[in-house]
C-alpha positions as CSV (number, residue, x, y, z in Angstrom):
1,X,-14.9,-10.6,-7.1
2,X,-14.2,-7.2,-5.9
3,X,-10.7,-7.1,-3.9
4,X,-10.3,-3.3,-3.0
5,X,-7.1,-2.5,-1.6
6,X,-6.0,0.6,0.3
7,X,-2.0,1.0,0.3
8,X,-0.5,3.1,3.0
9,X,2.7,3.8,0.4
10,X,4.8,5.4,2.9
11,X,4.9,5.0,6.5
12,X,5.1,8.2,8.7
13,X,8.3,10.3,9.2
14,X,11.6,9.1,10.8
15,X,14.2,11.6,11.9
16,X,16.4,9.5,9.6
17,X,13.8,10.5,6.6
18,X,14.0,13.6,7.7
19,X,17.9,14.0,7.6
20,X,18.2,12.1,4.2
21,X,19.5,8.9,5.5
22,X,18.8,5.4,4.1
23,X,16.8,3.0,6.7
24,X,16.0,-0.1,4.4
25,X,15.5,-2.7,6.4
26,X,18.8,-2.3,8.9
27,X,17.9,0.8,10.6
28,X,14.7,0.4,12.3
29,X,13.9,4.0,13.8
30,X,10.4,4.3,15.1
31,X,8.5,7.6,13.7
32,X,9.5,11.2,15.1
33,X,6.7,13.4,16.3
34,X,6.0,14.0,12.8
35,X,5.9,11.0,12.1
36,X,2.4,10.3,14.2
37,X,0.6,13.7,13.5
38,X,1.0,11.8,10.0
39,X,0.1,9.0,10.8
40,X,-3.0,10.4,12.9
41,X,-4.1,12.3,10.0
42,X,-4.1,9.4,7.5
43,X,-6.4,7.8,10.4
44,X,-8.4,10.4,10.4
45,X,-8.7,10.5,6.9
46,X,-9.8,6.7,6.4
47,X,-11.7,6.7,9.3
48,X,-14.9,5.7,7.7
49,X,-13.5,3.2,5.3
50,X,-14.2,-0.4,6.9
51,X,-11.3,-2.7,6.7
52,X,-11.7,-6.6,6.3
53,X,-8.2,-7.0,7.0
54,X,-5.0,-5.4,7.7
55,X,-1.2,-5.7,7.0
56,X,2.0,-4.4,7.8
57,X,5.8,-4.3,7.1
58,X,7.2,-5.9,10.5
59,X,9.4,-3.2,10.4
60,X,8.6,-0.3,13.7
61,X,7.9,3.1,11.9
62,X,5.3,1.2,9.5
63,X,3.9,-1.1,12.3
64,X,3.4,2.4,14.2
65,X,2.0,4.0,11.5
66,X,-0.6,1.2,11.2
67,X,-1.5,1.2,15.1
68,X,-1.9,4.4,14.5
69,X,-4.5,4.6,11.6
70,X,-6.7,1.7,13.3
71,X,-6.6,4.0,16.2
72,X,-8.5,6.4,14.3
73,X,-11.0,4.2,12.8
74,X,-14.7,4.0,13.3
75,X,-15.2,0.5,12.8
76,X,-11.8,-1.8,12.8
77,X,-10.0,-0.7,16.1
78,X,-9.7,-4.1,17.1
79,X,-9.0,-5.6,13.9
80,X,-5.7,-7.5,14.1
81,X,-2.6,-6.0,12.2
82,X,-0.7,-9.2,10.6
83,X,2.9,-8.4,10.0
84,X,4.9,-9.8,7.2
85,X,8.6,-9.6,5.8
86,X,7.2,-9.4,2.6
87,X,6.6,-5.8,3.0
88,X,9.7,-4.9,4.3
89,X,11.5,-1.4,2.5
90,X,14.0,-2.6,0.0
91,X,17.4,-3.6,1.7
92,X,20.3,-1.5,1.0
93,X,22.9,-3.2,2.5
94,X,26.1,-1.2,3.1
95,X,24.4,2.2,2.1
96,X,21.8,1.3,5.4
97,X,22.5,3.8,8.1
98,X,24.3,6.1,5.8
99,X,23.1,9.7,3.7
100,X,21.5,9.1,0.5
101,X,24.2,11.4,-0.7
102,X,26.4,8.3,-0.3
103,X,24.3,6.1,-1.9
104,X,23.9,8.3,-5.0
105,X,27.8,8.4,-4.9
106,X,28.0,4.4,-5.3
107,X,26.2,5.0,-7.9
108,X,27.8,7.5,-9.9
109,X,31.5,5.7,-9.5
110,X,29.7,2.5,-10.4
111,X,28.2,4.4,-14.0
112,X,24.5,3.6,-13.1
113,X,21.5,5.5,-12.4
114,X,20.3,5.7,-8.3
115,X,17.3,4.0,-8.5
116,X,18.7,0.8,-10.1
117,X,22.5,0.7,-8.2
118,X,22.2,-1.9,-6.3
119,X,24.9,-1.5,-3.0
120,X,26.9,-4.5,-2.3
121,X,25.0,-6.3,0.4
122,X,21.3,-4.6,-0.9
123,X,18.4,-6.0,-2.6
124,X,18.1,-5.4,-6.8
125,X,15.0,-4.3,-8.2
126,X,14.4,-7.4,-9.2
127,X,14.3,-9.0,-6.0
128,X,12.1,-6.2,-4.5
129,X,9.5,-6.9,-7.3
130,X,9.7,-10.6,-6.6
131,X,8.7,-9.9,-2.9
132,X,6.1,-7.4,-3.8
133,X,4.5,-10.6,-6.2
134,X,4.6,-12.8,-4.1
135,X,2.5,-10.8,-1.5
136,X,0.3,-10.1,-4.0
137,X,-0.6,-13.5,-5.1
138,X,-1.4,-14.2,-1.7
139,X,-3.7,-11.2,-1.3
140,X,-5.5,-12.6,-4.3
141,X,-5.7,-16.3,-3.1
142,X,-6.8,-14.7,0.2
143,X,-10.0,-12.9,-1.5
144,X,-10.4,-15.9,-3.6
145,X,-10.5,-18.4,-0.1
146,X,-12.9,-15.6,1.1
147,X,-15.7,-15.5,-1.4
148,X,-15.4,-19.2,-1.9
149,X,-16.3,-19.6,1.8
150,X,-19.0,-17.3,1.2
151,X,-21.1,-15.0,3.5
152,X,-22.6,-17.4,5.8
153,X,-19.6,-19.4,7.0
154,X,-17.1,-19.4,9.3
155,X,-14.0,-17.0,8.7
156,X,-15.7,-15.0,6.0
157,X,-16.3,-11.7,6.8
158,X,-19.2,-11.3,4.7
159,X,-20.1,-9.5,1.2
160,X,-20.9,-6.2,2.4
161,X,-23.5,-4.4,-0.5
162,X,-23.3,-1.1,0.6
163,X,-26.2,-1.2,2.6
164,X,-25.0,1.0,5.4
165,X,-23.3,3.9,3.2
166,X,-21.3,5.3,6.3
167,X,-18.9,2.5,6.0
168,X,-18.1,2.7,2.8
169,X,-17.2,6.4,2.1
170,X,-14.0,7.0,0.3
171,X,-12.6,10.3,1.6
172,X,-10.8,10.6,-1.9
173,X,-13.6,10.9,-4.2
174,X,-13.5,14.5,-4.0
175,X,-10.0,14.1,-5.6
176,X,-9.6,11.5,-7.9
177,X,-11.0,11.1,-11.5
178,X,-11.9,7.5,-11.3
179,X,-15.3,6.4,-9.7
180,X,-15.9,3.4,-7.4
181,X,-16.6,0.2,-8.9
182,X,-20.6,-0.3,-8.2
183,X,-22.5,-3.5,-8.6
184,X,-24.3,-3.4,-11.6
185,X,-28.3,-2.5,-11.2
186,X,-27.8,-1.6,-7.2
187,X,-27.1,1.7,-7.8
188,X,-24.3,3.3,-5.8
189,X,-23.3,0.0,-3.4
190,X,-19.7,-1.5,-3.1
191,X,-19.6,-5.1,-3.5
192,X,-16.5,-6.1,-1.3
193,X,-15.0,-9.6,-1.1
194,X,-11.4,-8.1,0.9
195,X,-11.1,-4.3,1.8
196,X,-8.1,-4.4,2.8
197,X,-5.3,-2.0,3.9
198,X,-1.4,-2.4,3.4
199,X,1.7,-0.5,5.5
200,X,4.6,-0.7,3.7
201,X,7.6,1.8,2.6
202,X,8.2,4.3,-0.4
203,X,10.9,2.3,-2.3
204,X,8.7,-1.2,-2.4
205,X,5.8,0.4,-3.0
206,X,7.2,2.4,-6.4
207,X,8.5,-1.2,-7.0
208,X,5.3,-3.2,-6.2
209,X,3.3,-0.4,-8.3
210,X,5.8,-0.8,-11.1
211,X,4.7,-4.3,-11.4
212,X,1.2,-3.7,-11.2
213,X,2.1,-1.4,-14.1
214,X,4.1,-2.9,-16.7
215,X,3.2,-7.4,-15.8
216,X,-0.6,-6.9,-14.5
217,X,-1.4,-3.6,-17.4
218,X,-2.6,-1.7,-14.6
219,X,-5.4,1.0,-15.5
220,X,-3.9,4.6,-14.3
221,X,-5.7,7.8,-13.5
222,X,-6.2,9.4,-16.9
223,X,-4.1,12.5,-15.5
224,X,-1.1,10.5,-13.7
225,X,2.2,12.1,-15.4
226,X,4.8,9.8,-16.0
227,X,7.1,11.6,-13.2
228,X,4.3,11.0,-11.1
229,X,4.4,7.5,-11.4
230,X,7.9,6.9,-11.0
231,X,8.0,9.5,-7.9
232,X,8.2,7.9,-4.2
233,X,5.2,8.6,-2.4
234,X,5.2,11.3,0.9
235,X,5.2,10.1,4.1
236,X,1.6,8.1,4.7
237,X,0.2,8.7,0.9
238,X,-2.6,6.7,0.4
239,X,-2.7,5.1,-3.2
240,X,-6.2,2.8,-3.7
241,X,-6.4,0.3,-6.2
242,X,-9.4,-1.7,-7.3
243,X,-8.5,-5.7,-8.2
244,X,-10.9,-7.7,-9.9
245,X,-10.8,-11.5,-10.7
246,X,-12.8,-12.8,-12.4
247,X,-14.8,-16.1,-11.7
248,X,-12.6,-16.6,-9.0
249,X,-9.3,-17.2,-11.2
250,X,-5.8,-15.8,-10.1
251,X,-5.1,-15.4,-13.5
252,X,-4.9,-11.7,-15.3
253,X,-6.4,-9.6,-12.6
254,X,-7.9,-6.7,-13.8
255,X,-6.4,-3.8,-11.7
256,X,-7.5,-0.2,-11.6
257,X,-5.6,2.7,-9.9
258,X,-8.4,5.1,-8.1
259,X,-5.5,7.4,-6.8
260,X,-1.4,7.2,-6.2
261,X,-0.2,8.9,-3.3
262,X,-2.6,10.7,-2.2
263,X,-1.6,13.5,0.5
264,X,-4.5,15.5,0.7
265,X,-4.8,14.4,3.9
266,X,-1.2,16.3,5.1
């Protein structure tokens, strides 16, 4: 089973990211003017890549930034966005609202590092990772559901082969190391169970990537620094990663990172 999934890292610009102030999950600014063009562009850029399904934080500036890049596409405009908490930007409780001056601040009287101070009221890393599991193991028992159901029956949206090229190009193969999985002896197709795209915000997503990282051994680009890695994505960087199970088992997915935060697109 082939589950590709397409993560939107970052949803567009807020004036709020703009002006270095925390959002989490209190503050729910929709994007600025920035904010779409981003957005827009991101469309644009994935315009050809055919979605089976998409999801997104419930929270406005990613829910825009999705509407935003099925707007755009070729092939899904009408595919239904399905929202879920579980994406939500980590909370930062009473640092939400406030400059991230403040929050580094916290940190420093408390004798911790930023990216691990938890503010009294905010999530911990912990809890953020536990979230971004828990989605996960859906999406997998989602692809799972999907190629048990197989091609032919109701609900499935089919195993596309690659068959009609145009809605399978990846507009990041020009730059990113790592090929596309193909199915062995067809040549250059894509064998897709899911194809799926994901809205969420920069701090979940270093911590969902951090746990595809160091629990599921996650295969990185063979030039991905270390700084890179840890580093919150721009606004609307598309990271890709390739999931395979195998024999339909949820257990040890083997994950490949095509590219992390890709902005070439900005």
């Amino acid at each position: 089973i082939f589950l590709l999934l397409f993560t939107i890292s970052f949803s567009g610009e807020t004036r709020y990211n703009k002006d270095k102030i925390l959002q989490g999950q209190g503050v729910d600014e929709p994007l600025s003017a920035t904010g779409f063009r981003q957005a827009d562009a991101a469309g644009i850029f994935l315009s050809n890549v055919k979605f089976t399904h998409v999801f997104s934080s419930d929270l406005l500036r990613a829910k825009q930034t999705a509407a935003a890049i099925l707007g755009k596409n070729r092939f899904c405009k009408d595919l239904e966005i399905k929202y879920d908490a579980r994406l939500r930007e980590r909370k930062y409780g009473v640092a939400e609202g406030r400059p991230l001056a403040d929050l580094k601040a916290m940190a420093k009287d408390a004798g911790e590092q930023c990216p691990s101070f938890t503010p009294p009221g905010g999530e911990t890393l912990d809890e953020v990772r536990e979230r971004a599991r828990d989605f996960f193991e859906f999406l997998c028992q989602l692809a799972v559901e999907l190629e048990q159901k197989g091609p032919d029956k109701p609900g499935a949206p089919g195993r596309s082969s690659g068959t009609s090229g145009e809605q399978f190009v990846f507009p990041w193969a020009n730059h990113c190391n790592e090929a596309e999985p193909s199915s062995e002896g067809s040549g250059s197709s894509t064998v897709l169970d899911a194809n799926i795209l994901v809205v969420s915000h920069g701090a979940y997503m270093r911590n969902w990537i951090g746990y595809f990282v160091s629990d599921l051994n996650c295969t990185l680009p063979a030039n991905l620094s270390k700084s890179q890695l840890s580093s919150v994505s721009p606004n609307t960087g598309v990271s890709h990663f390739i999931i395979k199970l195998e024999n339909g088992s949820l257990l040890n997915p083997k994950i490949t990172c095509v590219c992390l935060n890709q902005d070439s697109h900005l």
